[in-house]
C-alpha angles and dihedrals in degrees: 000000000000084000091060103046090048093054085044090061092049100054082054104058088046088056095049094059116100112200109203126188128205133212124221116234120235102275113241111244119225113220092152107109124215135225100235089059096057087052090051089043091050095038084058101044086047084058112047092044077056091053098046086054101044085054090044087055101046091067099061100042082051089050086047091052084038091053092044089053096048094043092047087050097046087042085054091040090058103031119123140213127092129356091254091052101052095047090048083052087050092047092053092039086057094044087053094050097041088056104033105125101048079051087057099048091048103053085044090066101038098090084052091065102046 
């Protein structure tokens, strides 16, 4: 008999219990734009056109430092004079094109430092 009224109130607790659900509403959609979005919009475009003309410009400061190390190699390739002379010039013409890219780099970034 405990077993039965136990399973009674139950029922009735079950049957008590209302369930609603409710229905989301359309969601207004924004097309107003804001202000601060056209600033943000401007201050990024600004940038990255920085950006594309500070790389248009590396190469050919790069081709310019390129130009002045192949023309100082070929001058001490060809240079004249004693026999002492012209094989120190081909040792330091070999040293600077052994070593031309870290000079370039390192002439590129030079204005950066100072």
């Amino acid at each position: 008999m405990a077993t039965q009224g136990f399973s009674n109130d139950k029922s009735n607790q079950q049957s008590n219990v209302k369930c609603e659900t409710l229905e989301k509403g359309p969601k207004r959609k924004y097309t107003r734009k804001s202000k601060t979005d056209e600033k943000a919009k401007a201050m990024i475009d600004q940038m990255i056109n920085e950006q594309t003309s500070e790389q248009i410009i590396e190469p050919t400061n790069r081709q310019i430092i390129e130009e002045k190390y192949d023309q100082r190699i070929h001058d001490l390739i060809d240079s004249e004079g004693e026999l002492e002379t012209r094989i120190s010039n081909y040792q330091l013409a070999y040293r600077l094109e052994k070593n031309i890219d870290d000079n370039i780099f390192l002439e590129m970034m030079q204005p950066l430092a100072e």
